[in-house]
N, CA, C and O atoms as a printed pandas DataFrame, in Angstrom:
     atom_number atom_name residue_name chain_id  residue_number  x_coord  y_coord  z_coord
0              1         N          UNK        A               1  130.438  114.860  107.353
1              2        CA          UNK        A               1  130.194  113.446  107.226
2              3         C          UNK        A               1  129.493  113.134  105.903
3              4         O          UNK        A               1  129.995  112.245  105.215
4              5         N          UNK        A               2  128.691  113.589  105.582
5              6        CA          UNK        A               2  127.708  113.241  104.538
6              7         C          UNK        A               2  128.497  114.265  102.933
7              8         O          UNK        A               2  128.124  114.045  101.780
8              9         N          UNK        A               3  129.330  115.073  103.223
9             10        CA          UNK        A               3  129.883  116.157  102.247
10            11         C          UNK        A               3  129.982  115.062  101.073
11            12         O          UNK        A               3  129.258  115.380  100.129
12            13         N          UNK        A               4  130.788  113.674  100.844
13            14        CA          UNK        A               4  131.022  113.192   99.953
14            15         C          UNK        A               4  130.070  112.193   99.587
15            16         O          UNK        A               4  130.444  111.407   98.717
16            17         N          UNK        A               5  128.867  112.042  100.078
17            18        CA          UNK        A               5  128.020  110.943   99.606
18            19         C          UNK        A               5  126.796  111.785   98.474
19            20         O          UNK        A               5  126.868  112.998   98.278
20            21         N          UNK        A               6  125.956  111.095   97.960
21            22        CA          UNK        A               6  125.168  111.366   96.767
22            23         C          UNK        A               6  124.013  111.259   97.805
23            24         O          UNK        A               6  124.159  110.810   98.942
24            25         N          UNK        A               7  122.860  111.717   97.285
25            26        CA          UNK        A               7  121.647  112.015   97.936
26            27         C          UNK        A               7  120.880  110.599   98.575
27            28         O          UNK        A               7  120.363  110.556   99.691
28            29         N          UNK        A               8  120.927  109.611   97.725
29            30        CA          UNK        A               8  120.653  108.398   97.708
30            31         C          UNK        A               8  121.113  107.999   99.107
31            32         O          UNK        A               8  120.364  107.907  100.080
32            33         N          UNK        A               9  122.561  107.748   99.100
33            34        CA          UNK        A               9  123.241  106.602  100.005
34            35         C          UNK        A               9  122.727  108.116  101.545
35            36         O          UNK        A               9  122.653  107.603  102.662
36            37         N          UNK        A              10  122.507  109.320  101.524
37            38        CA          UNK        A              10  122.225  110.463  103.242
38            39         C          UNK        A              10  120.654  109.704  102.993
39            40         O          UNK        A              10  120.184  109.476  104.107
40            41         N          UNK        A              11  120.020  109.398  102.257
41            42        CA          UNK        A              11  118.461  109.036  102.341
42            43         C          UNK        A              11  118.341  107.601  102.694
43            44         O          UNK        A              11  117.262  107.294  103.202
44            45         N          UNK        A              12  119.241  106.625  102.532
45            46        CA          UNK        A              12  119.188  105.208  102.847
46            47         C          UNK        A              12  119.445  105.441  104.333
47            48         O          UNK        A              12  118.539  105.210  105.133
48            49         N          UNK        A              13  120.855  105.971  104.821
49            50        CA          UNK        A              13  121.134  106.203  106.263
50            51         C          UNK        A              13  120.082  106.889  107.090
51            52         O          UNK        A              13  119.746  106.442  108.187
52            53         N          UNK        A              14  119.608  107.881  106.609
53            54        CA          UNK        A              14  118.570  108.506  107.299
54            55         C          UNK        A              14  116.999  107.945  107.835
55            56         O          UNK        A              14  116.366  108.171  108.866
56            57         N          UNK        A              15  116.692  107.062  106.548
57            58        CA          UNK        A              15  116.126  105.655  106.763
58            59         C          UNK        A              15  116.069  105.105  107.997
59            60         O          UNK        A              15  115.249  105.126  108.916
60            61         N          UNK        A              16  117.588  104.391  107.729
61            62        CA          UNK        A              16  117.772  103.323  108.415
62            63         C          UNK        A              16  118.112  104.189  110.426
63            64         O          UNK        A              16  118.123  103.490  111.439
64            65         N          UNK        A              17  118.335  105.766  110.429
65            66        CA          UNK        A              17  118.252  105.821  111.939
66            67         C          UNK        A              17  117.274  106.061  112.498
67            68         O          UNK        A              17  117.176  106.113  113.724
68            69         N          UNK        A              18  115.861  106.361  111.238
69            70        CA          UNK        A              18  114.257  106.563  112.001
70            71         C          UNK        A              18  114.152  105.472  112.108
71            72         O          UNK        A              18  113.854  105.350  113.296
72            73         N          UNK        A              19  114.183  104.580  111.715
73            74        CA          UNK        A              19  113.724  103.345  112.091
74            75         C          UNK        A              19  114.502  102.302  113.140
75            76         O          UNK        A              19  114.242  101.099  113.105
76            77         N          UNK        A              20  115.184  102.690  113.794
77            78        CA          UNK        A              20  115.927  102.504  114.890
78            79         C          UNK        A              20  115.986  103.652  115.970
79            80         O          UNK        A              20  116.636  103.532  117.008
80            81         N          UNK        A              21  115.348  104.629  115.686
81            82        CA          UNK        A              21  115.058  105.531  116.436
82            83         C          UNK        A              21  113.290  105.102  116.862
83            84         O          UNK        A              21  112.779  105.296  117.965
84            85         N          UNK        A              22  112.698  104.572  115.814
85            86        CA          UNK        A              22  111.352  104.069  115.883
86            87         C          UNK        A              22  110.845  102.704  116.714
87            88         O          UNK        A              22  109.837  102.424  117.363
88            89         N          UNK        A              23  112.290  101.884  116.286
89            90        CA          UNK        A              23  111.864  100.927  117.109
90            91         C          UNK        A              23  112.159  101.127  118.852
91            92         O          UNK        A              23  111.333  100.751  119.684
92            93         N          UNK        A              24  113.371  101.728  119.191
93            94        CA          UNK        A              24  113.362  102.123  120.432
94            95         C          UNK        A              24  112.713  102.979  121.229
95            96         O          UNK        A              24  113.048  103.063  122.411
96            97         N          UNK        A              25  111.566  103.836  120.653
97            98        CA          UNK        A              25  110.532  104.173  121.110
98            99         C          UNK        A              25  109.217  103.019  121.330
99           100         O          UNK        A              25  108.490  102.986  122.324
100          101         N          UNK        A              26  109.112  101.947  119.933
101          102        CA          UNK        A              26  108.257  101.061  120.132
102          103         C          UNK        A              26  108.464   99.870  121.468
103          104         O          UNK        A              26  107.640   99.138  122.016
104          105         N          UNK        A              27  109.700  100.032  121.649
105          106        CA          UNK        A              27  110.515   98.986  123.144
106          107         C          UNK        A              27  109.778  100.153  124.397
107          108         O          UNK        A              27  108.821   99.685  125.012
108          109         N          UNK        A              28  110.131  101.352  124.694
109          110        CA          UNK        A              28  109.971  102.127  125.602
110          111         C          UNK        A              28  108.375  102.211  125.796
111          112         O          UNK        A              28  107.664  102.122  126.797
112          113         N          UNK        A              29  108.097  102.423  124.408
113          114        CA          UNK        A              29  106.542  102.896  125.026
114          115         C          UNK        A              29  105.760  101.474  125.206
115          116         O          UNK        A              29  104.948  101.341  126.121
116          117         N          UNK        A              30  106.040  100.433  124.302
117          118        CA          UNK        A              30  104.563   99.497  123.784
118          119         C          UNK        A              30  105.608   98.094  124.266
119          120         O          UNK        A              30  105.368   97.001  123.751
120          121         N          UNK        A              31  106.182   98.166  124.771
121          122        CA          UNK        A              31  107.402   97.234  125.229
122          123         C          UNK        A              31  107.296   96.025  123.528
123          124         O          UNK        A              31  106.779   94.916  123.659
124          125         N          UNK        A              32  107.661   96.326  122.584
125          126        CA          UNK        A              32  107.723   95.765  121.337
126          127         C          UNK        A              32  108.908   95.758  120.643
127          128         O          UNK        A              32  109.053   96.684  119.845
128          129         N          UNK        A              33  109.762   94.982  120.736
129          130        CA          UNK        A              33  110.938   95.289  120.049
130          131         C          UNK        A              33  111.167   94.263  118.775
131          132         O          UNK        A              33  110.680   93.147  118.954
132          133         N          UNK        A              34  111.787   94.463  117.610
133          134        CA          UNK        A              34  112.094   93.747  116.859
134          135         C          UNK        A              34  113.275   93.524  116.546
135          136         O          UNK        A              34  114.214   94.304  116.703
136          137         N          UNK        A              35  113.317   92.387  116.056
137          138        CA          UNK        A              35  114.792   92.248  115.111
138          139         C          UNK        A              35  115.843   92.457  114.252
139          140         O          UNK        A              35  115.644   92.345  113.042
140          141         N          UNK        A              36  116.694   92.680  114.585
141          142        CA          UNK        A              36  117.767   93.704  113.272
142          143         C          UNK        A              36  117.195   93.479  111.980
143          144         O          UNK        A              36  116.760   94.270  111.143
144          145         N          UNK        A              37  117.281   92.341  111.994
145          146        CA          UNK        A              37  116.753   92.421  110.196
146          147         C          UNK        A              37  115.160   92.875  109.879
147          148         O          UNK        A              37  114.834   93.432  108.830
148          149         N          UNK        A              38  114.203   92.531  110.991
149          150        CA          UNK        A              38  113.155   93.755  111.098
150          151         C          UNK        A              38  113.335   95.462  110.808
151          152         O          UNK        A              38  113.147   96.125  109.788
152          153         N          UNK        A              39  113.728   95.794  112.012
153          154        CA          UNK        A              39  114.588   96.767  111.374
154          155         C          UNK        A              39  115.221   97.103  110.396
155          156         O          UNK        A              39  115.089   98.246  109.960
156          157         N          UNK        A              40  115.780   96.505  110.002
157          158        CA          UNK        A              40  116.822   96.719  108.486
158          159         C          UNK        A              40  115.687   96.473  107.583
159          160         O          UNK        A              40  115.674   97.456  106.843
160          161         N          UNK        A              41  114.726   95.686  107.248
161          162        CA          UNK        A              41  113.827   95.491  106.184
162          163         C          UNK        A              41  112.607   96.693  106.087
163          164         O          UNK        A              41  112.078   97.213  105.105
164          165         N          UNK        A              42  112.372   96.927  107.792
165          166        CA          UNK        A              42  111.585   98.527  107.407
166          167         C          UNK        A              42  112.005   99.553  107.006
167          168         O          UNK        A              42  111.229  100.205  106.306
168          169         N          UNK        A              43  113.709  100.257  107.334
169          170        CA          UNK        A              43  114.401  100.950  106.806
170          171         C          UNK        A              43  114.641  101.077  105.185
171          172         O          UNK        A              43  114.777  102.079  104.483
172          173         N          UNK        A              44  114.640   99.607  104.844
173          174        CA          UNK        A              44  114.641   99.710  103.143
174          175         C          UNK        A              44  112.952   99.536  102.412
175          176         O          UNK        A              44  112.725   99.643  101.207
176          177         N          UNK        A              45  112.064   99.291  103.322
177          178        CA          UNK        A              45  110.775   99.616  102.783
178          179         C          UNK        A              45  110.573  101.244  102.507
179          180         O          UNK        A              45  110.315  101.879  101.484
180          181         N          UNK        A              46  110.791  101.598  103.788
181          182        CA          UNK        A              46  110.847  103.297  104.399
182          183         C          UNK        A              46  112.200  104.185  102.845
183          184         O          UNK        A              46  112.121  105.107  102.033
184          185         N          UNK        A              47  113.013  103.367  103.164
185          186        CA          UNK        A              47  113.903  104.341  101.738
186          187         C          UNK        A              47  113.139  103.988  100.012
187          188         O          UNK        A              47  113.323  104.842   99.145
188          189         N          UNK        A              48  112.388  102.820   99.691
189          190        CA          UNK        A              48  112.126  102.605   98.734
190          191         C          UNK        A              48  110.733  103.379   98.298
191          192         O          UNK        A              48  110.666  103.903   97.186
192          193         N          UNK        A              49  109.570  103.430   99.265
193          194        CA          UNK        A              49  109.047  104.440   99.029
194          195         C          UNK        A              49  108.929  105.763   99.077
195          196         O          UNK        A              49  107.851  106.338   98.931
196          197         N          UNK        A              50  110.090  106.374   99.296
197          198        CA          UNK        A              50  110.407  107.825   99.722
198          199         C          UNK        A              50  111.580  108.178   98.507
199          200         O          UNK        A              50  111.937  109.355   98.445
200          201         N          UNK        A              51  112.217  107.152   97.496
201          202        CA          UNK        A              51  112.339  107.258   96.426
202          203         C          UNK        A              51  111.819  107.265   95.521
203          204         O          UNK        A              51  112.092  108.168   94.730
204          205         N          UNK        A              52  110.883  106.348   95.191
205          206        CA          UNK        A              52  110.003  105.983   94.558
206          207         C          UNK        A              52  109.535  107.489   94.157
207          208         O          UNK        A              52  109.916  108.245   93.264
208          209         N          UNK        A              53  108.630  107.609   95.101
209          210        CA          UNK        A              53  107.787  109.206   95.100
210          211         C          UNK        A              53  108.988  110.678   95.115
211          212         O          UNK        A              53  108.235  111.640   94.968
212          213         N          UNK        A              54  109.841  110.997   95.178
213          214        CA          UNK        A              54  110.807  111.511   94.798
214          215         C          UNK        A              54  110.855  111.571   93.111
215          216         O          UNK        A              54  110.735  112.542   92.364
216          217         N          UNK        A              55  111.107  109.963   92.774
217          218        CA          UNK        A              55  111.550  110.154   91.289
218          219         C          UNK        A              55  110.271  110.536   90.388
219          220         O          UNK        A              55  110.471  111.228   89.390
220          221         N          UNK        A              56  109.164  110.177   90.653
221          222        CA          UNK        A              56  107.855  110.626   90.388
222          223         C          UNK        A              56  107.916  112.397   90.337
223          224         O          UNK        A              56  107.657  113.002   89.297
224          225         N          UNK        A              57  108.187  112.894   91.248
225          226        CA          UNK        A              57  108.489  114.133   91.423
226          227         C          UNK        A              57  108.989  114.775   90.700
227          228         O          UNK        A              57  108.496  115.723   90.088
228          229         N          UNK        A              58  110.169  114.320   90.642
229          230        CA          UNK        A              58  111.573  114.850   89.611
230          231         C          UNK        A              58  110.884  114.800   88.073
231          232         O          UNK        A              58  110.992  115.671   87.210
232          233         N          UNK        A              59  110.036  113.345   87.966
233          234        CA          UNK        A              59  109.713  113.356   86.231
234          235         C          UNK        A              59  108.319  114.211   86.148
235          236         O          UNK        A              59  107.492  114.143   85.238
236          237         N          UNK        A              60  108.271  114.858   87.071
237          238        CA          UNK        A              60  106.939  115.623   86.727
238          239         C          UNK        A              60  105.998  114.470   86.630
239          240         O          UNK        A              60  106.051  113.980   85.502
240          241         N          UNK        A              61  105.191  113.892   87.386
241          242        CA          UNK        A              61  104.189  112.792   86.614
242          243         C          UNK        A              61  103.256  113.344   87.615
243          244         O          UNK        A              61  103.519  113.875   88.694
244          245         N          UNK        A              62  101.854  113.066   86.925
245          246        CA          UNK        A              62  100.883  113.863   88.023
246          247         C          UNK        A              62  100.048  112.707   87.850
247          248         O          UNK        A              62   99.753  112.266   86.739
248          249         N          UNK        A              63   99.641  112.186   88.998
249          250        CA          UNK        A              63   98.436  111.574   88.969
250          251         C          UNK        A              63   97.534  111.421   88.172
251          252         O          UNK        A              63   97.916  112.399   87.530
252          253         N          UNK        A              64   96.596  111.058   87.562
253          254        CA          UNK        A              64   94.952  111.355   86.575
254          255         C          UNK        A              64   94.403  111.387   87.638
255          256         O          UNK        A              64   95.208  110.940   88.455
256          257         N          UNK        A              65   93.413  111.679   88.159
257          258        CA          UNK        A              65   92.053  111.222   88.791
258          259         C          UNK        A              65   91.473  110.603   88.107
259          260         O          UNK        A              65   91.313  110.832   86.908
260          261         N          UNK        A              66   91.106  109.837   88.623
261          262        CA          UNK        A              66   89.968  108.533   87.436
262          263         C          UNK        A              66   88.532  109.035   88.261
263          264         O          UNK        A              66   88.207  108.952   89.446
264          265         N          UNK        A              67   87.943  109.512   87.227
265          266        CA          UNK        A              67   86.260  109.920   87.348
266          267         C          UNK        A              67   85.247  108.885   87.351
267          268         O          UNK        A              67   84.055  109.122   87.156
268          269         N          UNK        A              68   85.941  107.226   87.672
269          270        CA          UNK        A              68   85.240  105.926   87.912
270          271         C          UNK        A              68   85.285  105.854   89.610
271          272         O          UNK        A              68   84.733  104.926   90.201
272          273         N          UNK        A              69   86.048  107.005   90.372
273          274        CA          UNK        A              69   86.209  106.589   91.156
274          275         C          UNK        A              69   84.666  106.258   91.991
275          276         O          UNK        A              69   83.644  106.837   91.624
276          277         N          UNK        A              70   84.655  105.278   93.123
277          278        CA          UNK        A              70   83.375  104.879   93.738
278          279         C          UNK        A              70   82.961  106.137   94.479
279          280         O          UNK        A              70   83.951  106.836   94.693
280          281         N          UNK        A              71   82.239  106.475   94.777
281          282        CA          UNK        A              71   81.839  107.647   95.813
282          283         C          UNK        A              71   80.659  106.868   96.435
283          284         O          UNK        A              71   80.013  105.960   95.911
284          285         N          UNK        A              72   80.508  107.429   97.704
285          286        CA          UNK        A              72   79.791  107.184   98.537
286          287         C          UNK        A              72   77.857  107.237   98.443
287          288         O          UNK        A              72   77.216  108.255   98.183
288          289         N          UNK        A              73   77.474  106.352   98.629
289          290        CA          UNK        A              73   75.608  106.265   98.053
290          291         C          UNK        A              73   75.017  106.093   99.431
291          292         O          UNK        A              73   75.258  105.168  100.206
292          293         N          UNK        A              74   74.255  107.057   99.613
293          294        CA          UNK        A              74   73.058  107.081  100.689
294          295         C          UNK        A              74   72.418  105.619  100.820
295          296         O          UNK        A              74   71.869  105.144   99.825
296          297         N          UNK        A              75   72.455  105.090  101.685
297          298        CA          UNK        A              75   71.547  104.353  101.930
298          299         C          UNK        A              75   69.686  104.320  101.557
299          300         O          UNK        A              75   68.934  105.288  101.666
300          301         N          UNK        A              76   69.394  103.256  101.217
301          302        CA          UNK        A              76   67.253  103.256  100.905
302          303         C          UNK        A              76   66.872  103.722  102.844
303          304         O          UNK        A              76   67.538  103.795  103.877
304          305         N          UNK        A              77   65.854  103.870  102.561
305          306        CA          UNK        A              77   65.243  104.542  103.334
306          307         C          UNK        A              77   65.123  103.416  104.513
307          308         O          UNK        A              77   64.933  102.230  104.240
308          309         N          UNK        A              78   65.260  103.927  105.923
309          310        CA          UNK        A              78   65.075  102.561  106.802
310          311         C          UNK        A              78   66.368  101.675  107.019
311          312         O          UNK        A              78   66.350  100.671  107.731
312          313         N          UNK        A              79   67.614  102.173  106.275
313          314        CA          UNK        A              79   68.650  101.603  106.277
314          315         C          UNK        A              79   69.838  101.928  106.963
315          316         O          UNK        A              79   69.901  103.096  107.347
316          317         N          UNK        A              80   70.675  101.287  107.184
317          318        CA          UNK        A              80   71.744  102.015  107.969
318          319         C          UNK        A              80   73.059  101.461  106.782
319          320         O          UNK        A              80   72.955  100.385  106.194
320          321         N          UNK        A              81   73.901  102.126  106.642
321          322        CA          UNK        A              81   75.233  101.980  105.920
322          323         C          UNK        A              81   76.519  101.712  106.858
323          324         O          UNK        A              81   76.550  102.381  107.891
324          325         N          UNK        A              82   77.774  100.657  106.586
325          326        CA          UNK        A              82   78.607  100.577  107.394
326          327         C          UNK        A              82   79.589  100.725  106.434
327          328         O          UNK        A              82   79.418  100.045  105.423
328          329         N          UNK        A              83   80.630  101.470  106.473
329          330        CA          UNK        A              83   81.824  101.673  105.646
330          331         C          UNK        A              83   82.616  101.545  106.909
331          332         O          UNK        A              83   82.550  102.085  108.013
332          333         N          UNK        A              84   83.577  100.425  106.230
333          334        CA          UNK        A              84   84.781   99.555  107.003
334          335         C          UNK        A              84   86.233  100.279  106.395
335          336         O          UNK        A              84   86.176  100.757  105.262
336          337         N          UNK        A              85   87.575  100.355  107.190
337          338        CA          UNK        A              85   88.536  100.622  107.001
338          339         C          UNK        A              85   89.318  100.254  107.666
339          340         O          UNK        A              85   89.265  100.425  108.884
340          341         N          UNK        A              86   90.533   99.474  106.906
341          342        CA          UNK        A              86   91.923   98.431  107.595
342          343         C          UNK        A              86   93.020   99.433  107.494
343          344         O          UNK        A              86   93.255  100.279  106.631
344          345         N          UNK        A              87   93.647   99.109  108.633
345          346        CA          UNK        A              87   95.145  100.043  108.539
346          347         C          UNK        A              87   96.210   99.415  108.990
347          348         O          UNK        A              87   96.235   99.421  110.220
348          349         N          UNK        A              88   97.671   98.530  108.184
349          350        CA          UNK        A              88   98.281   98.252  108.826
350          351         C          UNK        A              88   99.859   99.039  108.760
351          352         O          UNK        A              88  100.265   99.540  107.711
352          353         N          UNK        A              89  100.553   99.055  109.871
353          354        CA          UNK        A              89  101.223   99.607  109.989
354          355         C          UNK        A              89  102.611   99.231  110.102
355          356         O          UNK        A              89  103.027   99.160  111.258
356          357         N          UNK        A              90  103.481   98.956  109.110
357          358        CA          UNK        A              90  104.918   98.038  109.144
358          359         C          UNK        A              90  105.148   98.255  110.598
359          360         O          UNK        A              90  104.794   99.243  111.242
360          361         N          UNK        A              91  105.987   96.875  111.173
361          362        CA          UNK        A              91  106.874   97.113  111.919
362          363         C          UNK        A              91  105.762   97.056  113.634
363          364         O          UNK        A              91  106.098   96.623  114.736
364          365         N          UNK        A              92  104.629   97.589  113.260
365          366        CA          UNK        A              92  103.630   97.342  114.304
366          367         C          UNK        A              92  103.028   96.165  115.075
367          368         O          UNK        A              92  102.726   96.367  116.251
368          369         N          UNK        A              93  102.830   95.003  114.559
369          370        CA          UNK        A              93  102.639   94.060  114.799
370          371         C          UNK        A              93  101.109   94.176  114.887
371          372         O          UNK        A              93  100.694   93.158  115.440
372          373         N          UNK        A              94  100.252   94.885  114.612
373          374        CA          UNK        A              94   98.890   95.783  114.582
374          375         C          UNK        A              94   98.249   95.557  113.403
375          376         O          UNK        A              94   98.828   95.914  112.377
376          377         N          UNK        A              95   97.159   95.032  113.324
377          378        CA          UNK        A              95   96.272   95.727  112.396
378          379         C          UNK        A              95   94.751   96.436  113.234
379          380         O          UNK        A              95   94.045   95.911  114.095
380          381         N          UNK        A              96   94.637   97.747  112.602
381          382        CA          UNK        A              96   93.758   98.373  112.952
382          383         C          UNK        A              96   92.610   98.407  112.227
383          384         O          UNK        A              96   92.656   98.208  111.013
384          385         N          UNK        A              97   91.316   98.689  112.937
385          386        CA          UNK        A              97   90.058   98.883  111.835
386          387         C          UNK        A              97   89.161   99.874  112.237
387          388         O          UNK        A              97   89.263   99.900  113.463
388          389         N          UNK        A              98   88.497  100.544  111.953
389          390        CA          UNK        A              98   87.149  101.255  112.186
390          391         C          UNK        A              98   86.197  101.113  111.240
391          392         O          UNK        A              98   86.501  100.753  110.102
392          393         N          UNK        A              99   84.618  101.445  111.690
393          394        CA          UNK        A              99   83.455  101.019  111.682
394          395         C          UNK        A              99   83.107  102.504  111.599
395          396         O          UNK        A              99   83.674  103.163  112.470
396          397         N          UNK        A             100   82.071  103.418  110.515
397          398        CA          UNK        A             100   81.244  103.606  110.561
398          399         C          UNK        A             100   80.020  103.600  109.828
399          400         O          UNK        A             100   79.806  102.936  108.813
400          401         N          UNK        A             101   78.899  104.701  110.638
401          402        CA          UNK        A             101   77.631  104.028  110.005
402          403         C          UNK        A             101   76.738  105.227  109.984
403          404         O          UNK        A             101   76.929  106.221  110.685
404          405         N          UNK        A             102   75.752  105.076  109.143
405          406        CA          UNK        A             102   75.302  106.028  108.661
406          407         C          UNK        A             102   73.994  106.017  108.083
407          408         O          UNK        A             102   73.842  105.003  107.400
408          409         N          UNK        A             103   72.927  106.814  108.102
409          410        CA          UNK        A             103   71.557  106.405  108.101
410          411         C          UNK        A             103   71.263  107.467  106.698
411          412         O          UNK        A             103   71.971  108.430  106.405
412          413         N          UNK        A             104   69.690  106.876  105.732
413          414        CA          UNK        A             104   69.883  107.527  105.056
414          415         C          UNK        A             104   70.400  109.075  104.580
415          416         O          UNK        A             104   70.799  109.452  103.478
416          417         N          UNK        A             105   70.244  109.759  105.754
417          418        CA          UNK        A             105   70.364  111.526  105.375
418          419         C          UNK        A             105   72.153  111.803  105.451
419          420         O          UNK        A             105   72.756  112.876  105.436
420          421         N          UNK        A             106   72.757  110.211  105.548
421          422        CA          UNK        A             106   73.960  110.637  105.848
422          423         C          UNK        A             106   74.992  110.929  107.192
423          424         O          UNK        A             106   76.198  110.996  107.427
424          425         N          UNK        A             107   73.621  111.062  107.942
425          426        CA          UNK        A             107   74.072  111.501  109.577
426          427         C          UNK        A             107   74.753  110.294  109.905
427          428         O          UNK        A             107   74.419  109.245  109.354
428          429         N          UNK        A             108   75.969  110.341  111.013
429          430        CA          UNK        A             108   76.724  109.502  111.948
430          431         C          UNK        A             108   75.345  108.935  112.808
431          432         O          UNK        A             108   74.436  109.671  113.192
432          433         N          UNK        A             109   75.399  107.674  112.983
433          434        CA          UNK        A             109   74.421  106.696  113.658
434          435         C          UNK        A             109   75.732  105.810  114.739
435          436         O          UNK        A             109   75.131  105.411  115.737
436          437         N          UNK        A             110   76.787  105.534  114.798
437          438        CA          UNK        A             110   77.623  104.856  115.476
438          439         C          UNK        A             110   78.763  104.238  114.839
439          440         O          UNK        A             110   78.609  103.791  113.703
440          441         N          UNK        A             111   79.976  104.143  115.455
441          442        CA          UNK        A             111   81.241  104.047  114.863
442          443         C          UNK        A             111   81.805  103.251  116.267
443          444         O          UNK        A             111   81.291  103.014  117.360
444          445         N          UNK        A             112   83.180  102.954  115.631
445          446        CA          UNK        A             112   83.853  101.221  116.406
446          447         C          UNK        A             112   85.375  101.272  116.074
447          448         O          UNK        A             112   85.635  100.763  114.984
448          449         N          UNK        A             113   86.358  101.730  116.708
449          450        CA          UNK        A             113   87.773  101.424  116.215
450          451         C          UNK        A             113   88.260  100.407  116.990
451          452         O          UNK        A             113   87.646  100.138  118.023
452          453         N          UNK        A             114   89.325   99.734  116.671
453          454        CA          UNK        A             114   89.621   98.849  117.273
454          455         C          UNK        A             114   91.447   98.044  116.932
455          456         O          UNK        A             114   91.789   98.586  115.881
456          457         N          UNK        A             115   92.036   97.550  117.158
457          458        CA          UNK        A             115   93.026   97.053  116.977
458          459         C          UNK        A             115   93.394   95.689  117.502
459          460         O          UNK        A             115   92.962   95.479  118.636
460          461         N          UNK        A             116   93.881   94.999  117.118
461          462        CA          UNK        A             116   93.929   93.495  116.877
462          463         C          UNK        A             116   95.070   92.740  116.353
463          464         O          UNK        A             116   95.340   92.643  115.156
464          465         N          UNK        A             117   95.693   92.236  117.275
465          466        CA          UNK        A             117   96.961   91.209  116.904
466          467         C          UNK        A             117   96.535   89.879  116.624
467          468         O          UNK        A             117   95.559   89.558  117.302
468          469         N          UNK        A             118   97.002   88.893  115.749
469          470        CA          UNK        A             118   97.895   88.811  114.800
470          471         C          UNK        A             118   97.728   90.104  113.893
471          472         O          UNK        A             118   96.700   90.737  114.132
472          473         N          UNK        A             119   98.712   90.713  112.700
473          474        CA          UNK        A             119   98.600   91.267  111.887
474          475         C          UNK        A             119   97.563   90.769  110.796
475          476         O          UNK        A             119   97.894   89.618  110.512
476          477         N          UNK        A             120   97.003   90.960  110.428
477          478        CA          UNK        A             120   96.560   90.484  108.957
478          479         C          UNK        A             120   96.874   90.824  107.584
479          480         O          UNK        A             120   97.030   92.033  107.415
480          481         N          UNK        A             121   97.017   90.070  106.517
481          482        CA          UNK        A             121   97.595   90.728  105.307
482          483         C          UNK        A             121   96.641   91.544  104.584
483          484         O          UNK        A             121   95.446   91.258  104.659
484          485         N          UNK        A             122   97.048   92.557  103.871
485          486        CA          UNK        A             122   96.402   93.449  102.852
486          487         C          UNK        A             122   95.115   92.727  102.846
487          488         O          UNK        A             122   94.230   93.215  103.548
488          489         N          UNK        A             123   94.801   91.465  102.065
489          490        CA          UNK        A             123   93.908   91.035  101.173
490          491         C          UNK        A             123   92.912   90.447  102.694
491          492         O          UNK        A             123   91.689   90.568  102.758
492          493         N          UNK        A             124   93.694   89.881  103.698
493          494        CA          UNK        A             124   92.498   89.718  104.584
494          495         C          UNK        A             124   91.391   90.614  105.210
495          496         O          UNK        A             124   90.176   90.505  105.376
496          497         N          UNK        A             125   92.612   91.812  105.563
497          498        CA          UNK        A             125   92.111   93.288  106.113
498          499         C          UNK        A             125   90.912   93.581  105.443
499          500         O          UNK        A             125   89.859   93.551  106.081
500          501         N          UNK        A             126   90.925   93.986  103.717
501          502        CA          UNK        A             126   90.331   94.335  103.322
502          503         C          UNK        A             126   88.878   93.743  102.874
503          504         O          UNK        A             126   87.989   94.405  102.338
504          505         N          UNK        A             127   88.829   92.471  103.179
505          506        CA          UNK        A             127   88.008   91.441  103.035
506          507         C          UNK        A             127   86.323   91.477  103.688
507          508         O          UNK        A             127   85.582   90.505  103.539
């Protein structure tokens, strides 16, 4: 079946049957089903970044690490720290978050996950 196609068009199809293999698990388990063109639009999200990073591959390109990156600062003394994290997940109808927290020496003091419909966008999540 696939003998005469180019790598591209077995990676678009292959795409497009996890994600119809994905959503009929999301019907079975979470009773959530979406719409063909749902479907069809995660399938070409799902093939565009799995090219994307492919062709990255192929050109040899390596990341930098940027040595600006933020790293994590102890809290003043008497303080507690909360570092927040959004996760959304195409096709989920979900956005997820967790909570934790942390006292000066660093130690776990209490943590909070949670999940929450409507979705929210990138910029709210992260807000």
């Amino acid at each position: 079946m696939c003998r005469n196609e180019d790598n591209a068009m077995i990676g678009r199809v292959s795409s497009l049957f996890w994600c119809i293999w994905h959503n009929r698990n999301d019907k079975i388990w979470n009773d959530n089903i979406q719409s063909l063109s749902q479907v069809g639009r995660m399938a070409f999200a799902v093939w565009n970044e799995w090219f994307t990073v492919h062709q990255l591959r192929r050109q040899h390109i390596v990341p930098v690490e940027d040595s600006r990156l933020v790293r994590w600062e102890k809290p003043g003394v008497r303080w507690i720290k909360c570092n927040v994290d959004a996760a959304f997940v195409v096709g989920s109808s979900i956005t997820s978050m967790g909570l934790y927290f942390r006292n000066t020496n660093g130690q776990f003091v209490a943590g909070l996950t949670q999940w929450q419909q409507p979705v929210y966008s990138i910029v709210e999540g992260e807000a």
